[in-house]
C-alpha positions as CSV (number, residue, x, y, z in Angstrom):
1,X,12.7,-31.9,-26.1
2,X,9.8,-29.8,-24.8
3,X,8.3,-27.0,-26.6
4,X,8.8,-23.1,-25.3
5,X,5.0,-23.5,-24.6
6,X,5.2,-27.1,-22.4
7,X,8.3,-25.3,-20.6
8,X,6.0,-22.1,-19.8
9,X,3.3,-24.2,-19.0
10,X,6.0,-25.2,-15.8
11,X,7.1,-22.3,-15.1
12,X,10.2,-22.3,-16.9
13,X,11.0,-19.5,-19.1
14,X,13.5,-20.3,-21.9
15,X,16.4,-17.8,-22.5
16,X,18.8,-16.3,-25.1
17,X,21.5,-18.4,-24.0
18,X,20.7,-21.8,-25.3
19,X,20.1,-25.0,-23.1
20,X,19.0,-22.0,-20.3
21,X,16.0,-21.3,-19.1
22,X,14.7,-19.1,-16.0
23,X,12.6,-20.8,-13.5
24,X,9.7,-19.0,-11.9
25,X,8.6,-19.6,-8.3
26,X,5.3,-19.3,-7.0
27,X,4.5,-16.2,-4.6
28,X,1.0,-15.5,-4.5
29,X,0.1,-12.1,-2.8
30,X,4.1,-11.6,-3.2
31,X,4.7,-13.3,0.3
32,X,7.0,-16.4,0.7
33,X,7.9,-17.1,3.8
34,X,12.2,-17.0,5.1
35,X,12.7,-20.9,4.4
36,X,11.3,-20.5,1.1
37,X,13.5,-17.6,0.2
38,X,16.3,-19.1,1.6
39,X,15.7,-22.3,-0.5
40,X,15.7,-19.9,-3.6
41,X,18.7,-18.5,-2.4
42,X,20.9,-21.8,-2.1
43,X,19.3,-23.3,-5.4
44,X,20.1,-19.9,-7.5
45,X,23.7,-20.2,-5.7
46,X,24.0,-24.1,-6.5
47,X,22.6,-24.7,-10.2
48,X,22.7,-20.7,-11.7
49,X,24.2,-17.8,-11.0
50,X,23.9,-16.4,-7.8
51,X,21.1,-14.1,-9.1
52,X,17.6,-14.0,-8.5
53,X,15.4,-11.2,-10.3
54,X,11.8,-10.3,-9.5
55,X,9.1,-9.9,-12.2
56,X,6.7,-6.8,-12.2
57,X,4.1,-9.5,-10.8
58,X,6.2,-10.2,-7.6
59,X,7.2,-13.5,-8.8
60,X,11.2,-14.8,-7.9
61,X,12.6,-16.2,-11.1
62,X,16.2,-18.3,-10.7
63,X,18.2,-17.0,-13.9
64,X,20.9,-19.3,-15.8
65,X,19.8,-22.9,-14.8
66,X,20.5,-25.6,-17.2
67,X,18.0,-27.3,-18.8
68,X,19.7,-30.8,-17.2
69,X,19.2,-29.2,-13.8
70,X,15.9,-28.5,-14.1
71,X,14.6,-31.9,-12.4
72,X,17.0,-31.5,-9.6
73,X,16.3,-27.8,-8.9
74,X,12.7,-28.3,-8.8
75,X,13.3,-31.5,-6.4
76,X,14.9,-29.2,-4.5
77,X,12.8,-26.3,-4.2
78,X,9.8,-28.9,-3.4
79,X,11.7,-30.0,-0.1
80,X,11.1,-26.6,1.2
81,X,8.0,-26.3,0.1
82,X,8.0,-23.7,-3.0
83,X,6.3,-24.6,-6.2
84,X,6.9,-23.0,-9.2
85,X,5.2,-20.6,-11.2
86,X,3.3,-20.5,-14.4
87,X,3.4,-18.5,-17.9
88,X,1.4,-18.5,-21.0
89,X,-2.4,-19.3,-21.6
90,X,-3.6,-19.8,-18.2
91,X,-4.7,-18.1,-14.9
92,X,-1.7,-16.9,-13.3
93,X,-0.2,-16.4,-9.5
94,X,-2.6,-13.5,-8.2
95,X,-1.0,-10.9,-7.6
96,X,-2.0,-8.8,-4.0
97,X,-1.0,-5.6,-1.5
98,X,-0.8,-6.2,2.1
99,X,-4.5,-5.1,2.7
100,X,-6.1,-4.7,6.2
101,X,-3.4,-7.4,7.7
102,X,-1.1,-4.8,8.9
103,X,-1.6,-1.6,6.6
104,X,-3.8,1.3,8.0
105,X,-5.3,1.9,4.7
106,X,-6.2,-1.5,3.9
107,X,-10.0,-2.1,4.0
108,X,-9.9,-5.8,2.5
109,X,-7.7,-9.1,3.2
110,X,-6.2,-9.2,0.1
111,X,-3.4,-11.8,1.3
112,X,-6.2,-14.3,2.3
113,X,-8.3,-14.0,-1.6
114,X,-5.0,-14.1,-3.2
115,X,-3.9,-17.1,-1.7
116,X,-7.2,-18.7,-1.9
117,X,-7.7,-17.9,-5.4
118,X,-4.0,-19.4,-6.1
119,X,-4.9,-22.8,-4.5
120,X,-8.1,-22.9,-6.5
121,X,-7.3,-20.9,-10.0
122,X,-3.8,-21.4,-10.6
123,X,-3.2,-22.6,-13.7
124,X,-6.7,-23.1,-15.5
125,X,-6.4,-23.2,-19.0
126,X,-7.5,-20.4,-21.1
127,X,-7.7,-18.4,-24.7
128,X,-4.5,-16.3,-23.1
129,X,-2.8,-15.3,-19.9
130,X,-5.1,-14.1,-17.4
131,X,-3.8,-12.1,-14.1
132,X,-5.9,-11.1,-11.4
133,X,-4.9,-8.7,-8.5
134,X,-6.2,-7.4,-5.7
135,X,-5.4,-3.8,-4.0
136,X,-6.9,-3.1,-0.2
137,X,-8.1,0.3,-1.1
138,X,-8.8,3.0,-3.9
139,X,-5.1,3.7,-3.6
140,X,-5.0,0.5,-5.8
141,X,-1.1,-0.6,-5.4
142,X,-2.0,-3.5,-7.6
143,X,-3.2,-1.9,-10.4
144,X,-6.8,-3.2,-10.9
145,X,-7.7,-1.5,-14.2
146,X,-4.5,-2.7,-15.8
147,X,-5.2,-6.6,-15.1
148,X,-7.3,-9.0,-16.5
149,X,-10.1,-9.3,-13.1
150,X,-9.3,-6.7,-10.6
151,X,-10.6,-6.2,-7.2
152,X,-10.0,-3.0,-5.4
153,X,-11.2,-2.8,-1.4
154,X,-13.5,0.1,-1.0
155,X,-16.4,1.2,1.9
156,X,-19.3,3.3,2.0
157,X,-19.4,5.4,5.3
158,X,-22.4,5.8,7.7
159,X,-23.4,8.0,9.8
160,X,-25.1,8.2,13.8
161,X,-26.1,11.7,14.1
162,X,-26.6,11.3,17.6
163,X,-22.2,10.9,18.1
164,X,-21.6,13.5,15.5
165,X,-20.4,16.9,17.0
166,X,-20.1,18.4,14.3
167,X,-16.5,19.2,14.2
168,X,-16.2,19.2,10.2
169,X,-13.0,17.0,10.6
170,X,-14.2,14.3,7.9
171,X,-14.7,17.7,5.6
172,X,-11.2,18.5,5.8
173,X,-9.3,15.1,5.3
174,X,-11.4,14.4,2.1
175,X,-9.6,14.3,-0.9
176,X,-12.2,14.2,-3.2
177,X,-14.1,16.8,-1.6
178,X,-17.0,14.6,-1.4
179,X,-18.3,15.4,2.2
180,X,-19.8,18.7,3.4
181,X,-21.5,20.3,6.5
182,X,-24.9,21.1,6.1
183,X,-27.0,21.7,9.5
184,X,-23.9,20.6,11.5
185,X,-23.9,17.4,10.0
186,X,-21.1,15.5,7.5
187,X,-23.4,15.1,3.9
188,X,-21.3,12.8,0.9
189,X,-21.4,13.4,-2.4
190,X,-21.2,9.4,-3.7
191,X,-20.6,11.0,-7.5
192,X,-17.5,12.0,-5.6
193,X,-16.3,9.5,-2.7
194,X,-14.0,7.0,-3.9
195,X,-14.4,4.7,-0.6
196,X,-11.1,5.2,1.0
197,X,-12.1,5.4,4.6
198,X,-10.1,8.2,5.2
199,X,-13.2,10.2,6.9
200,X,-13.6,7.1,9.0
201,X,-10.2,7.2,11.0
202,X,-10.7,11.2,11.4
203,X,-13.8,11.2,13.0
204,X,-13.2,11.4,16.9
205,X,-16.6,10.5,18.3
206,X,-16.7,7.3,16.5
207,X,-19.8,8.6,14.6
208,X,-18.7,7.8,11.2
209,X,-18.5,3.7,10.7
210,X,-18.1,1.2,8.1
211,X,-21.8,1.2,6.2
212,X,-21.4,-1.4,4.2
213,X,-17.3,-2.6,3.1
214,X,-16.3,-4.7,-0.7
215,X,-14.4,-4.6,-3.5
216,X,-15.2,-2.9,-7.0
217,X,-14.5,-4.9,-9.7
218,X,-12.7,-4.4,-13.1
219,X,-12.9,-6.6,-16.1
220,X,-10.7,-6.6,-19.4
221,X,-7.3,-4.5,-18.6
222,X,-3.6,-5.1,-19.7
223,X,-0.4,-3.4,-20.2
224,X,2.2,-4.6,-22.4
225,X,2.1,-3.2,-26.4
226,X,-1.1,-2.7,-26.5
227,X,-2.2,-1.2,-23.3
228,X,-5.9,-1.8,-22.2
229,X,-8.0,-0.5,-19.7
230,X,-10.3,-2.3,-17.9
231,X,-13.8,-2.3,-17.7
232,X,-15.8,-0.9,-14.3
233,X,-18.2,-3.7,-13.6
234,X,-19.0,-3.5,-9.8
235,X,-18.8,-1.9,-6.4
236,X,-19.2,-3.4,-3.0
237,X,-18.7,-6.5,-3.8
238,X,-18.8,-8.8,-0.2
239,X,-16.1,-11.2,0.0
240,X,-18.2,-14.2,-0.3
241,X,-18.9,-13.6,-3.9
242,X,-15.5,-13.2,-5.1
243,X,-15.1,-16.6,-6.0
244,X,-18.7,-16.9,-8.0
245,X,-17.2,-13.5,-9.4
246,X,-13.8,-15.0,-10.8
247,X,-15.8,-18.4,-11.7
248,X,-18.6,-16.7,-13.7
249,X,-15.7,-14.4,-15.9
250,X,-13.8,-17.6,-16.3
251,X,-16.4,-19.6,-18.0
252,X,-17.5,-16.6,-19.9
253,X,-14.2,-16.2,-21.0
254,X,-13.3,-19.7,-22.2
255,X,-16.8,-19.8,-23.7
256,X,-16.3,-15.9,-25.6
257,X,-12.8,-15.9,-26.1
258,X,-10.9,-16.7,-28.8
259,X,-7.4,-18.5,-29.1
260,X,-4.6,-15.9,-28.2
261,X,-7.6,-12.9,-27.5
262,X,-7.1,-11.6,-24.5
263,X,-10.2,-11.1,-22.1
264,X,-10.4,-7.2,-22.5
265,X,-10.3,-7.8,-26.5
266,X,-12.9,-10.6,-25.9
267,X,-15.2,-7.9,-24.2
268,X,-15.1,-5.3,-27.2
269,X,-15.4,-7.6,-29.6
270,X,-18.2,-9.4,-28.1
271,X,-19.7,-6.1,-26.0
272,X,-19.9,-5.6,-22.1
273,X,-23.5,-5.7,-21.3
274,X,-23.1,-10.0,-22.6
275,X,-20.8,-10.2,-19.5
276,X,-22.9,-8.2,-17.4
277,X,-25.9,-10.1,-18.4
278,X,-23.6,-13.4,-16.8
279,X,-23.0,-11.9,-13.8
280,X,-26.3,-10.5,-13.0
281,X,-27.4,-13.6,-11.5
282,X,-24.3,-14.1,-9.6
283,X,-24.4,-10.0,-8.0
284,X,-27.0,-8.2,-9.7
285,X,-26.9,-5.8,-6.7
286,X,-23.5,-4.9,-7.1
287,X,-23.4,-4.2,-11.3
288,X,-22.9,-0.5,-11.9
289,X,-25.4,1.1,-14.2
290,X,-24.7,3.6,-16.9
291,X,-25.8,5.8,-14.1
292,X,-23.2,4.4,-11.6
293,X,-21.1,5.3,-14.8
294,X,-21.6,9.1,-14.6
295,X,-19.5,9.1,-11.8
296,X,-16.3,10.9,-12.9
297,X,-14.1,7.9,-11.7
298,X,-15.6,6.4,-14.0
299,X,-16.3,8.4,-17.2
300,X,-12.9,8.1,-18.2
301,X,-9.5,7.1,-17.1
302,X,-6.0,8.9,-19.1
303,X,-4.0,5.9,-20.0
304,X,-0.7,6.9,-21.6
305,X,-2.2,10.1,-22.5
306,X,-5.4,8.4,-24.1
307,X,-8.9,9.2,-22.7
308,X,-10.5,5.6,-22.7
309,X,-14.5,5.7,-22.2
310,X,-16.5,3.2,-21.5
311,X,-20.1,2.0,-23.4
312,X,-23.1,2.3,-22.1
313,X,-24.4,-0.3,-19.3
314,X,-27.9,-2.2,-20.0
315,X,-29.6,-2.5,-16.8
């Protein structure tokens, strides 16, 4: 008989009922394709209940299968190609919006990184469970500061003078208020722009483009019973150093944490700036500062009505 913590480890999750357990599949990003579904479908029909439920991480879990059926539903699932999921100490399925692949807002490909980071994270051991996500913009549908690595799509606007007429468009569509005219021109406030892109798809002469187009990176959240909020590490961070990114805070991690600590409780414990003195090497550019910290995105964020602040950054 397997442990609850072997049957996690295969994405079976054991239930009240005895002899029961709930099997997870695999959706990273939150896409599956029809065959896939429909292969859920017939399998929760054939060997549980007819029900399927969704986790809050976009994962399908089969309720009320048998623990004898287990070998045969996950034949089955196999044949149409879905694999099943994962719980307890280990990297989970990422998690991931639709990002630039058909939503207007999005600014990164989230779906790609997700399912890249599946194929090459899933399931790595660890002191706990550790969830990454990945949002397209600063509207962050994914949640970044609540998960333990988050990458959130953000870009830095530039301007040619020379296109700009001066209409004052940008100005008005700005949320946060972070652009303003000054000699007929569109000036940002960076302390203020978030990176949404918002003043890019106003401008009608083309004269605002993307400057320069990443992700900002958060370290150490969680929700759950004791909610944490993550830690601000980065900004602008180019695709190609995602995966350094997620390696480097992995093997931290395993080397910092302790058993059953999770990685934001690693990081208090032990203190940012030892994390940030990891990643330097990896994208020193990209660290925020203490000053990047002044920013009021960052000075504090109300979590269940608690102001959580962040330490000072070494640079």
């Amino acid at each position: 008989m397997r442990s609850p913590e072997e049957l996690k480890a295969g994405g079976l999750i054991p239930q009240r009922q005895k002899r029961m357990v709930t099997i997870r599949c695999m959706a990273p990003g939150g896409r599956l394709t029809s065959q896939r579904l429909r292969a859920i479908a017939d399998v929760a029909d054939k060997y549980g209940r007819g029900i399927v439920h969704l986790s809050v991480r976009m994962s399908p879990e089969i309720l009320y299968v048998k623990l004898e059926d287990v070998e045969a539903v996950t034949r089955e699932l196999a044949a149409a190609g879905q694999r099943l999921a994962s719980c307890g100490k280990r990297v989970r399925v990422p998690t991931a919006c639709g990002g630039c692949e058909y939503n207007p807002n999005g600014l990164v490909d989230t779906q790609r990184l997700a399912q890249e980071v599946n194929e090459r994270y899933f399931g790595w051991d660890l002191p706990h469970k550790f969830k990454i996500s990945f949002s397209g913009c600063p509207t962050d549908c994914m949640r970044s500061r609540e998960n333990d690595l988050g990458f959130q799509g953000e870009v830095e606007p530039a301007l040619d003078p020379n296109k700009c007429n001066g209409c004052g468009l940008c100005v008005e569509v700005c949320q946060e208020g972070a652009l303003y005219l000054k000699d007929n021109l569109p000036w940002r406030d960076p302390g203020r722009c978030l990176g949404c892109g918002d003043c890019l798809h106003s401008c009608p002469t083309d004269a605002l483009t993307v400057g320069r187009c990443g992700h900002a990176v958060y370290v150490g959240g969680k929700h759950g019973r004791h909610p944490h909020v993550a830690y601000p590490i980065a900004s602008l961070v180019p695709d190609e150093l995602i995966f350094p990114v997620i390696e480097t805070v992995i093997h931290w991690y395993r080397e910092h944490g302790q058993p059953g600590e999770r990685i934001g409780d690693t990081i208090d414990r032990v203190g940012i700036n030892i994390l940030r003195r990891a990643l330097k090497p990896v994208i020193g550019q990209y660290l925020l500062s203490h000053v990047d910290l002044e920013k009021p995105r960052w000075q504090s964020v109300f979590y269940r009505g608690v102001a959580a602040t962040f330490p000072a950054y070494e640079d």
